[in-house]
MDAnalysis code that builds the backbone (N, CA, C; Angstrom):
import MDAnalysis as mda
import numpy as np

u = mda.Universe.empty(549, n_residues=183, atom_resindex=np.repeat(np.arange(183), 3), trajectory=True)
u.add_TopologyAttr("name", ["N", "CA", "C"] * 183)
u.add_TopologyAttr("resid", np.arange(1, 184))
u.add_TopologyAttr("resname", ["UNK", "UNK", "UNK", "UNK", "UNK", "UNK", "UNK", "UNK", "UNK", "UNK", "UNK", "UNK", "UNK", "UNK", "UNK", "UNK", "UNK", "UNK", "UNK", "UNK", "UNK", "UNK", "UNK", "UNK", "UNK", "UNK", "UNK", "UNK", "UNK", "UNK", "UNK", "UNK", "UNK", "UNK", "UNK", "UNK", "UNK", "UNK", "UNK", "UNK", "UNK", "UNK", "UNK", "UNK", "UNK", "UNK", "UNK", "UNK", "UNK", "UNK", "UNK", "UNK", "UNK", "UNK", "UNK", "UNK", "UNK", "UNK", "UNK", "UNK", "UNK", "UNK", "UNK", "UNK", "UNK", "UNK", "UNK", "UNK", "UNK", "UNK", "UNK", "UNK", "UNK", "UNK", "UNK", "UNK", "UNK", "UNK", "UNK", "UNK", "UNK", "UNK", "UNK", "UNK", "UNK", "UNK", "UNK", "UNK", "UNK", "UNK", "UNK", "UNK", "UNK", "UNK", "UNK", "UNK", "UNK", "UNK", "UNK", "UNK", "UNK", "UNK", "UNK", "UNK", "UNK", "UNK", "UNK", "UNK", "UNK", "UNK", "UNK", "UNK", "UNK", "UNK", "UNK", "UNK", "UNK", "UNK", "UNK", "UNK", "UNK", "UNK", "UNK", "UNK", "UNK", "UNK", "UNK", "UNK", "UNK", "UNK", "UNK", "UNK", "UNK", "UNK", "UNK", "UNK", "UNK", "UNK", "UNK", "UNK", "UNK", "UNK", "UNK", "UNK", "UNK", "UNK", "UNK", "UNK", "UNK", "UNK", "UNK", "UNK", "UNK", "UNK", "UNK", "UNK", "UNK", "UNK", "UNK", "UNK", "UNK", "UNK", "UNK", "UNK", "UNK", "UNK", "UNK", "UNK", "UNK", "UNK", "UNK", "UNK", "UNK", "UNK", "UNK", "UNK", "UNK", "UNK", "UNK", "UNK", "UNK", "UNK", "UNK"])
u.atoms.positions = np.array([
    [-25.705, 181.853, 47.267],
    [-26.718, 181.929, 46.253],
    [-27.340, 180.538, 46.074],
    [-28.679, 180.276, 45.841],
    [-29.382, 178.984, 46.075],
    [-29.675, 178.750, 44.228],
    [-29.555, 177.896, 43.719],
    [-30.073, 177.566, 42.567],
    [-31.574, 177.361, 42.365],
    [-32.646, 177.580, 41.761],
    [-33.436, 177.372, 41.913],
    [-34.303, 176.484, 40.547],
    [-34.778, 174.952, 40.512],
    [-35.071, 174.283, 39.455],
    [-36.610, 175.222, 39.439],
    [-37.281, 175.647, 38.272],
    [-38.900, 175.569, 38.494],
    [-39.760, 173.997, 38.060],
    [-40.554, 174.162, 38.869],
    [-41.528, 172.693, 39.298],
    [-41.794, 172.266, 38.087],
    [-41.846, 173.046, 37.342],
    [-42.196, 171.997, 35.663],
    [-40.687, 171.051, 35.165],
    [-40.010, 172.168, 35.298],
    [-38.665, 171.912, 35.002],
    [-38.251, 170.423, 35.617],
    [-38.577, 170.471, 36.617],
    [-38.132, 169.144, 38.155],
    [-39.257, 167.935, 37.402],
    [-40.414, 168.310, 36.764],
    [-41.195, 167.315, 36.532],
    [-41.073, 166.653, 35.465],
    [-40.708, 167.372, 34.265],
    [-39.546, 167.057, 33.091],
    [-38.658, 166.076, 33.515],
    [-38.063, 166.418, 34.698],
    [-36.824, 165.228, 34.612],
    [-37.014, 164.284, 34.916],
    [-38.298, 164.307, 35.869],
    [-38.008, 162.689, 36.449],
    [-39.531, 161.763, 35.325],
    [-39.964, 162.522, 34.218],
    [-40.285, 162.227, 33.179],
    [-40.186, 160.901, 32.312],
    [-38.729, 160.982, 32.056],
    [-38.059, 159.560, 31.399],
    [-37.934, 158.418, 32.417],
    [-37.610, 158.808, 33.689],
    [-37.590, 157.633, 34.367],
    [-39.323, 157.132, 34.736],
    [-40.245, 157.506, 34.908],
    [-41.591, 156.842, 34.956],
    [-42.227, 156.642, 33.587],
    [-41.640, 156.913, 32.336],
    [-42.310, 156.505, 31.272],
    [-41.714, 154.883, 31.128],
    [-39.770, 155.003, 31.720],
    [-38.969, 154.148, 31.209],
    [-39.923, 152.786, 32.446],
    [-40.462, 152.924, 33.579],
    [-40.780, 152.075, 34.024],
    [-42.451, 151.845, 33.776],
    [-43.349, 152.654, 33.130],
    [-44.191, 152.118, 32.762],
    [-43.979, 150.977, 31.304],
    [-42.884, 151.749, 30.640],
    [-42.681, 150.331, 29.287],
    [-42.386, 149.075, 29.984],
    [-41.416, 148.920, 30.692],
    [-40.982, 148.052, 31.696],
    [-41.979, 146.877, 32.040],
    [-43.334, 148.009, 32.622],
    [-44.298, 146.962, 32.905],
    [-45.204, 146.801, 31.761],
    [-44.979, 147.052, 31.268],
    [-46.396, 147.040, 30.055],
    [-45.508, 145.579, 29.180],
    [-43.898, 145.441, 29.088],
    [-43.182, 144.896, 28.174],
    [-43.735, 143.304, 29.365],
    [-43.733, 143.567, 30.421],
    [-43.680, 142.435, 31.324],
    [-44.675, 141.747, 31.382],
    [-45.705, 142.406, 31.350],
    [-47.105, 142.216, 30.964],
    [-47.270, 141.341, 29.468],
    [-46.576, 141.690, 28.493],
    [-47.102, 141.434, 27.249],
    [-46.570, 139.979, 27.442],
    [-44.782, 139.839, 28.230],
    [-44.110, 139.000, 28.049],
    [-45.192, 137.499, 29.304],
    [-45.310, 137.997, 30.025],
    [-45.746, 136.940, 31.281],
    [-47.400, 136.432, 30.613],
    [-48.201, 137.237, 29.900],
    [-49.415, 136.866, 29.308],
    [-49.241, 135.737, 28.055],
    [-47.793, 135.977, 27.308],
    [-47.386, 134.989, 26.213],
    [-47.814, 133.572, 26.526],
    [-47.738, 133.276, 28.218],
    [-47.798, 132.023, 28.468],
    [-48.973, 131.349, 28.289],
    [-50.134, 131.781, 27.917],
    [-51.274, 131.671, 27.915],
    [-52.204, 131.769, 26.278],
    [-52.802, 130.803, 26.432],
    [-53.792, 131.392, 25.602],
    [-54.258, 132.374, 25.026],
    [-54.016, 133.503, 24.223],
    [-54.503, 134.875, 24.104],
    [-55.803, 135.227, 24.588],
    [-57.412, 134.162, 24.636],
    [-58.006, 134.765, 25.470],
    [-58.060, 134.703, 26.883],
    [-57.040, 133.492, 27.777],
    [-57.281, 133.303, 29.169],
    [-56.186, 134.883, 29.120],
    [-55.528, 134.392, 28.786],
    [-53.881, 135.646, 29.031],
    [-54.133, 137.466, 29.050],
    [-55.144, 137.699, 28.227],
    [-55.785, 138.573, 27.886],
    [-56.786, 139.303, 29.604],
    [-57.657, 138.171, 30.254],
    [-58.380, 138.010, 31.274],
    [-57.357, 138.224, 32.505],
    [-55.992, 137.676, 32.237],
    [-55.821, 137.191, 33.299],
    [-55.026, 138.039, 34.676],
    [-55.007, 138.052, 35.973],
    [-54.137, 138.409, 36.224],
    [-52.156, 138.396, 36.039],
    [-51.761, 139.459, 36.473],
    [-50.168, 139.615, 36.159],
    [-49.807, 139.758, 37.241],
    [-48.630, 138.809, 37.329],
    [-47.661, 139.032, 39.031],
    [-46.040, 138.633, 38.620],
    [-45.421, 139.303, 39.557],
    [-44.330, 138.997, 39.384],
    [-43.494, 138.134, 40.946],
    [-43.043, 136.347, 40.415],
    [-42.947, 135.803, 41.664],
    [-41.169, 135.488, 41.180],
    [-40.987, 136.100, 42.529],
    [-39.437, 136.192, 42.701],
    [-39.082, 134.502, 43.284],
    [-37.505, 134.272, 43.318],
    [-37.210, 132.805, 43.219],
    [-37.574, 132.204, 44.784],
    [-37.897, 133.213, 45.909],
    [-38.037, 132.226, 46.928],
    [-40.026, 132.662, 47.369],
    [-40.459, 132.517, 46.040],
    [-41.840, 132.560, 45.979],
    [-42.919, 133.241, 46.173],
    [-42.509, 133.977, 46.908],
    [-43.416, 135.828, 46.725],
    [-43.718, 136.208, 45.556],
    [-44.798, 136.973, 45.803],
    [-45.253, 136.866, 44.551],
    [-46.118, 138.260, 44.890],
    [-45.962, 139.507, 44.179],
    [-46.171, 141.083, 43.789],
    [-47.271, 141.066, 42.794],
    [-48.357, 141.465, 42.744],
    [-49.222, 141.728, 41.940],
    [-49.433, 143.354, 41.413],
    [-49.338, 143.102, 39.909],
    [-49.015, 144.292, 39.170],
    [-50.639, 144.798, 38.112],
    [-51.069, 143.380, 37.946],
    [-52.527, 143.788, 37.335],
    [-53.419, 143.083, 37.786],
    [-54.598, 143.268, 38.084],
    [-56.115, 142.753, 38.546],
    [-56.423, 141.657, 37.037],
    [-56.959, 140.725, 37.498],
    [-57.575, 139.806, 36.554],
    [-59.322, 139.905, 36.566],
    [-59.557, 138.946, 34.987],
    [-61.007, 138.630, 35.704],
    [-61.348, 137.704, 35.384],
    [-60.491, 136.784, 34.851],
    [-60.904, 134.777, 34.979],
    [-60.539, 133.807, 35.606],
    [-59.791, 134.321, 36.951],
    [-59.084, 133.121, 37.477],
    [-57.601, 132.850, 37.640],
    [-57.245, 133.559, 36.197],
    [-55.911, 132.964, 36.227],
    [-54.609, 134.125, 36.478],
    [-53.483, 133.566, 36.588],
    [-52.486, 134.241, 37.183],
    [-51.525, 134.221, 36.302],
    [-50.368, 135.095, 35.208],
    [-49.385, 135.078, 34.526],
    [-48.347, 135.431, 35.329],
    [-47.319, 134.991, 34.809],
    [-45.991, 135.349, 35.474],
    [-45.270, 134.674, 34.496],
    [-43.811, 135.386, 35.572],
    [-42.166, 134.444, 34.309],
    [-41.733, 133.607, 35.695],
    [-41.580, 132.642, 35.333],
    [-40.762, 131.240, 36.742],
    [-39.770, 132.102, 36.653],
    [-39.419, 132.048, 38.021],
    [-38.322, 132.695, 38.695],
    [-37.303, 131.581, 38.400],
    [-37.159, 130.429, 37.648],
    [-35.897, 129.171, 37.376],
    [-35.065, 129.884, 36.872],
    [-34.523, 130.730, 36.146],
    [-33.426, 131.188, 34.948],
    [-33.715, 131.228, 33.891],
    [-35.078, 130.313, 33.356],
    [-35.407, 130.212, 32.055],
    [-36.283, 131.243, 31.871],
    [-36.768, 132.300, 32.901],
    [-37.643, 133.208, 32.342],
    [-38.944, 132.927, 31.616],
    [-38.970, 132.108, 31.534],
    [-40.529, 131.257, 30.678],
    [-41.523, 131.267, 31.653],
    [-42.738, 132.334, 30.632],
    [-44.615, 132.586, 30.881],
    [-45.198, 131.070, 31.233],
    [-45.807, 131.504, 32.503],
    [-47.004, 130.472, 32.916],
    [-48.151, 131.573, 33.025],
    [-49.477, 130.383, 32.766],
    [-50.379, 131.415, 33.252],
    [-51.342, 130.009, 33.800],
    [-51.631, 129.885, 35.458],
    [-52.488, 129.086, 36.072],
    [-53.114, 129.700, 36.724],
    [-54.330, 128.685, 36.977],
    [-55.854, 128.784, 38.098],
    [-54.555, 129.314, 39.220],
    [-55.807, 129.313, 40.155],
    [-55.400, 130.069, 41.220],
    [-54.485, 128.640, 41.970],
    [-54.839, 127.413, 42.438],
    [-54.972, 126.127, 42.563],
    [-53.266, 126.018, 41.517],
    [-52.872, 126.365, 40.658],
    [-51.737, 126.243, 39.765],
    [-50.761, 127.109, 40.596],
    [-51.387, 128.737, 41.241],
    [-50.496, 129.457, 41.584],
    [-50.016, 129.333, 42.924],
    [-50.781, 128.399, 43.611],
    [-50.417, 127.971, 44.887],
    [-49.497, 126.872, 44.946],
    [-49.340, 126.054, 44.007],
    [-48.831, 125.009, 43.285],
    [-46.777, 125.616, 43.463],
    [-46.801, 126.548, 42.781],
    [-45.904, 127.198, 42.148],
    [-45.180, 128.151, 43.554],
    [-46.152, 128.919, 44.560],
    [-45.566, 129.584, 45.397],
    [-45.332, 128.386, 46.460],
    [-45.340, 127.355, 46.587],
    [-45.136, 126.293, 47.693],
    [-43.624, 125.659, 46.875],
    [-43.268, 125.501, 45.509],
    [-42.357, 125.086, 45.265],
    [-41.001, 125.726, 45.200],
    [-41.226, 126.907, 44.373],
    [-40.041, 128.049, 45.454],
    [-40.052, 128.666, 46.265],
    [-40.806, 128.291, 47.218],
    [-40.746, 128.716, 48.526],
    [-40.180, 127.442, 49.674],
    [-39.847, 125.943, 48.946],
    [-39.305, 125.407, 49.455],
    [-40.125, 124.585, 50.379],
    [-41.684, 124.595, 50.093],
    [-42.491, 124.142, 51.111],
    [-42.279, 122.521, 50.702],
    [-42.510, 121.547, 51.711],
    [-42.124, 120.227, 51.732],
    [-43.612, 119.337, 50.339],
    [-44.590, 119.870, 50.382],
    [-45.474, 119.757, 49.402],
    [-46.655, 121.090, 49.140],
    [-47.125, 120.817, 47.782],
    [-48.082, 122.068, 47.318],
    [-49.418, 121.838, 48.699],
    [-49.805, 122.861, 48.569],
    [-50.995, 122.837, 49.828],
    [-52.585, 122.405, 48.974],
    [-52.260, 121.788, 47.665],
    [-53.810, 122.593, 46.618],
    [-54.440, 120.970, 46.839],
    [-55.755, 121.627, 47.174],
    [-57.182, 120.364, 47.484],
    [-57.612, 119.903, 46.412],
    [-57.033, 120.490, 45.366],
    [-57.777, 119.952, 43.807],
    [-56.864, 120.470, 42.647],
    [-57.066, 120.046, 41.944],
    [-56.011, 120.401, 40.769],
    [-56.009, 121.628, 40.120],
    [-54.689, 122.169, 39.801],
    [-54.518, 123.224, 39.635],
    [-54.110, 123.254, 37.393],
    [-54.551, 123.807, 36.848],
    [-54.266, 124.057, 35.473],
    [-53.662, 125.162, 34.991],
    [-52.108, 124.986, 34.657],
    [-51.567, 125.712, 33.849],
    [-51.020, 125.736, 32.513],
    [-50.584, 126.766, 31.698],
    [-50.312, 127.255, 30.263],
    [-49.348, 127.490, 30.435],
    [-48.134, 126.701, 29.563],
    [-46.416, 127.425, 29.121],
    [-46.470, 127.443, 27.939],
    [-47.266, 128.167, 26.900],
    [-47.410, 128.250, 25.591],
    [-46.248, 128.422, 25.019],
    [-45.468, 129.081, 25.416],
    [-43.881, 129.566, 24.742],
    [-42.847, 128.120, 25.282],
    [-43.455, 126.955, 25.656],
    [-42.507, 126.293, 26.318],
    [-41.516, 126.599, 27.896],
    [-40.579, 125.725, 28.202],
    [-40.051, 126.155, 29.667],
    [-38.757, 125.245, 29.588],
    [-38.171, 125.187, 30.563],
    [-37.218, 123.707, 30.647],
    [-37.411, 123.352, 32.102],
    [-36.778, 122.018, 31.958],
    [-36.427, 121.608, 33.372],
    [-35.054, 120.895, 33.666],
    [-34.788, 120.592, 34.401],
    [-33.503, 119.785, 35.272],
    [-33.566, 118.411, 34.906],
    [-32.864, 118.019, 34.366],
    [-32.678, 116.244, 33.930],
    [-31.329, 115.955, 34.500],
    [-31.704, 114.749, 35.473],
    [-30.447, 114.098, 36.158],
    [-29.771, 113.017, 34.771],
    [-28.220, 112.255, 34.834],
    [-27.903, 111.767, 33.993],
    [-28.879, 110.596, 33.446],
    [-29.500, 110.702, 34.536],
    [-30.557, 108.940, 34.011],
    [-32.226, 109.289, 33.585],
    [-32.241, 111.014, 33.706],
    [-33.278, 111.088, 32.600],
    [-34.475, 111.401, 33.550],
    [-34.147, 111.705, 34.545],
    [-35.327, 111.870, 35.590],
    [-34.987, 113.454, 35.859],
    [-36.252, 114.104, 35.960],
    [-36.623, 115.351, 36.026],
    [-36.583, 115.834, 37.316],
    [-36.046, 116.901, 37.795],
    [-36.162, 117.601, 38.947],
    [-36.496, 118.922, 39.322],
    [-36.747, 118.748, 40.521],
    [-37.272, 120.439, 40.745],
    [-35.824, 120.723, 40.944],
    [-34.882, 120.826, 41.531],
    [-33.637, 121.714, 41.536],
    [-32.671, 121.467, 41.251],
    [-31.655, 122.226, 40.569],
    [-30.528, 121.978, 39.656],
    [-29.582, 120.975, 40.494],
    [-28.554, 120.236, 40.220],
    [-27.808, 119.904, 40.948],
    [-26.500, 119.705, 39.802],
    [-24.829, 119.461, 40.413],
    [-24.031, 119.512, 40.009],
    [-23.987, 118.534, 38.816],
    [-24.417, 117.291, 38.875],
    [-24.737, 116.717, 37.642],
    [-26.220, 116.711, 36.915],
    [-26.477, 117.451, 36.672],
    [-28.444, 117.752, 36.291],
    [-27.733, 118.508, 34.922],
    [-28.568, 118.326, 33.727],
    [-28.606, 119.373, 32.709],
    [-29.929, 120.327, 32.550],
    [-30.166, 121.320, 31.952],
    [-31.193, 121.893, 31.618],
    [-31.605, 121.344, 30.376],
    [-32.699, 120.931, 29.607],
    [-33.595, 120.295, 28.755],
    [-35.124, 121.100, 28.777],
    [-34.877, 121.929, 27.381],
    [-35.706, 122.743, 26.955],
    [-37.550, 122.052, 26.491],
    [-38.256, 122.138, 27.393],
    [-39.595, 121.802, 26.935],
    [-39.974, 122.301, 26.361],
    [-41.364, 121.828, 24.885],
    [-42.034, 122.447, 24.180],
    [-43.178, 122.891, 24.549],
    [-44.117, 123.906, 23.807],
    [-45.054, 124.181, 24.567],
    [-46.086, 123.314, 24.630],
    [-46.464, 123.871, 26.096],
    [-47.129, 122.711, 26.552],
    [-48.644, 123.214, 27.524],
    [-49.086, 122.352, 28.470],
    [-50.222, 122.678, 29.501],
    [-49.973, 121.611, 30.452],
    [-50.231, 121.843, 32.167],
    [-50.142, 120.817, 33.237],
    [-51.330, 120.954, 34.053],
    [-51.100, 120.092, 34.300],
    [-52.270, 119.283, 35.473],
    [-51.602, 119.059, 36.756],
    [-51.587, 120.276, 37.749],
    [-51.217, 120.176, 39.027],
    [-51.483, 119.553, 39.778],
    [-51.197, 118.555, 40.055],
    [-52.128, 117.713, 41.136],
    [-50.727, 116.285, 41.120],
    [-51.005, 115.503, 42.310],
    [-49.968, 114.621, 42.168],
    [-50.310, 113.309, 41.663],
    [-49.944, 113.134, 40.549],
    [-50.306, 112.089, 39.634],
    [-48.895, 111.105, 40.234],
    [-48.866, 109.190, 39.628],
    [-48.105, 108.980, 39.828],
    [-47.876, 107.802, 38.677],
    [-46.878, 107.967, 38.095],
    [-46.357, 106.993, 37.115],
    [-46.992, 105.456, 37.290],
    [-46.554, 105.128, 38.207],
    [-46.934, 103.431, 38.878],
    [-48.237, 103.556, 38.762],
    [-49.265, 104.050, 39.239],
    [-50.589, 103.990, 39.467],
    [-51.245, 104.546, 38.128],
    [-50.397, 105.152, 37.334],
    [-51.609, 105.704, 36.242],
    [-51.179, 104.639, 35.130],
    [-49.716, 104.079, 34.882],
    [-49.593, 103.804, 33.958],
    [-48.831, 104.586, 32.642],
    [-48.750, 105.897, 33.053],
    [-48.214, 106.915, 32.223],
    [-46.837, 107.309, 32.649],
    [-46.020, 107.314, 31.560],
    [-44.163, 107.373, 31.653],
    [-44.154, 108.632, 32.548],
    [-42.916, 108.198, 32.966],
    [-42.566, 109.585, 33.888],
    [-41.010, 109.926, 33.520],
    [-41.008, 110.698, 32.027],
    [-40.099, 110.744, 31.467],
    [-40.631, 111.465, 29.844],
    [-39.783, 112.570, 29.664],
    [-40.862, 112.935, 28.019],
    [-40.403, 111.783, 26.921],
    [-41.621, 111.873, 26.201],
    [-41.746, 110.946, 25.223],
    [-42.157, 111.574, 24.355],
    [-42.116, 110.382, 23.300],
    [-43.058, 110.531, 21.771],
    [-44.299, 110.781, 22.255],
    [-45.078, 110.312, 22.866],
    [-46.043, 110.709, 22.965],
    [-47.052, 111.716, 23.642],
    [-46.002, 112.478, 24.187],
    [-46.303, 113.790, 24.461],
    [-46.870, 114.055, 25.836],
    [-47.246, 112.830, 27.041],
    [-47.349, 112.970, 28.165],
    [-46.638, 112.624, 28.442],
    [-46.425, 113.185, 30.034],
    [-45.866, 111.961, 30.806],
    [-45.986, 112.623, 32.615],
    [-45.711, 112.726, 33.717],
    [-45.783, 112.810, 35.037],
    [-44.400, 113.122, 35.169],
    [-44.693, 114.106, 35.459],
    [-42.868, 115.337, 35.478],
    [-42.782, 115.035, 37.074],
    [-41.764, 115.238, 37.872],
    [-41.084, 114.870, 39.414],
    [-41.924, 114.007, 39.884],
    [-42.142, 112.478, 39.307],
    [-42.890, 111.179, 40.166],
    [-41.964, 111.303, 41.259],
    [-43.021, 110.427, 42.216],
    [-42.666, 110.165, 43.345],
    [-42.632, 111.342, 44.356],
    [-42.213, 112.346, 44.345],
    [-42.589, 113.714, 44.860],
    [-43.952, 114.250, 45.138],
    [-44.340, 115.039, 46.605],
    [-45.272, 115.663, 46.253],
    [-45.970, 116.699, 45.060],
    [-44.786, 117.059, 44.060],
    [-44.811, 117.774, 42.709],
    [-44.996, 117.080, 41.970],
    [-45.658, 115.983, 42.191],
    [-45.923, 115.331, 40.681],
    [-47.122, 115.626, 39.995],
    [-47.068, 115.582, 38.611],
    [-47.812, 116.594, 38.084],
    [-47.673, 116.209, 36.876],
    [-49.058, 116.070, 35.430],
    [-49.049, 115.540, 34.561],
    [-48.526, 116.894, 33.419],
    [-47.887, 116.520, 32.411],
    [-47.213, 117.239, 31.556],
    [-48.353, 117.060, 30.230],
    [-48.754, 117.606, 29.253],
    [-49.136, 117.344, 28.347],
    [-48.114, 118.264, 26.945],
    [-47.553, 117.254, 26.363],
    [-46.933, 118.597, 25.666],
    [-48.161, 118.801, 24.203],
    [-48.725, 119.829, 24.332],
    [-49.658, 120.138, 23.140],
    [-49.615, 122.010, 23.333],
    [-49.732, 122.693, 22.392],
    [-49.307, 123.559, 22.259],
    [-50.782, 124.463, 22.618],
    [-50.973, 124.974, 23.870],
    [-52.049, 125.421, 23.936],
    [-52.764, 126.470, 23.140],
    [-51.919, 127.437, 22.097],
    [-52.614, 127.856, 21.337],
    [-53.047, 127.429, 20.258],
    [-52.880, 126.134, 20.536],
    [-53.681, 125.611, 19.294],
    [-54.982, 124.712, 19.762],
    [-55.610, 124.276, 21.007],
    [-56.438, 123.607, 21.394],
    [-57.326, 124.732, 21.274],
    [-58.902, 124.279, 20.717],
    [-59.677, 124.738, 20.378],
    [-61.027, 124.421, 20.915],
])
């Protein structure tokens, strides 16, 4: 004797599981746009870039810019130019420097952290003596800036800049100012 489901019945079930993954993305969406400005974030495209830099596109944009969560552990919204997102897929992807001809601009409105060795210098990857050190929110300037030549600390400060991984092809100016509040 064969059991027989009817087709509504069969469509019912698998019901909860495509509602449970449209919240999923809609929650991912709300969460990866946080990083941004409400009107760039709003515009922008949504992707999701896994830790060795691939990067899945889940919504169409229409200003340029790209949201996501850093694949680091900290889960913390960026939302950059395109020039930001190339920035970002060259660094976990392990490429020896970013490939970008001009500077790239991104938004961590919710803040991020990074890797601090014992002597206070910032890194792209964890190491056995490195701590994690929670940044505030902030905005960067992709491009390789360099401590020596600009004059600007390469180390956070009171004063709210500074050139995050000098000396590296990732060097890159930090501004900590809270982008939803620049007007």
């Amino acid at each position: 004797m064969r059991f027989r489901v009817p087709l509504g019945s069969a469509l019912l079930l698998a019901l909860p599981a495509t509602l449970a993954a449209q919240a999923a993305e809609i929650e991912f969406i709300k969460e990866a746009t946080a990083g941004a400005p409400a009107p760039v974030g709003h515009a922008a495209a949504v992707a999701r870039m896994e830790p060795n830099g691939t990067v899945t596109g889940i919504r169409e944009g229409t200003n340029g810019f790209t949201c996501f969560i850093i694949p680091d552990g900290s889960n913390a919204p960026v939302c950059g130019d395109a020039n930001a997102l190339a920035w970002f897929k060259a660094a976990f992807s392990g490429q020896p420097s970013p490939p970008n001809t001009a500077p790239g601009i991104a938004y961590m409105a919710k803040g991020g952290m990074h890797f601090e060795t014992p002597e206070g210098e910032s890194v792209i990857r964890p190491s056995a003596t490195t701590k994690q050190v929670a940044e505030p929110p902030h905005w960067m300037v992709l491009w390789p800036f360099s401590a020596g030549e600009t004059g600007l600390p390469s180390k956070p400060n009171p004063a709210g800049m500074y050139v995050m991984f000098d000396g590296t092809p990732y060097a890159h100016l930090m501004v900590y100012q809270d982008p939803n509040r620049v007007k």
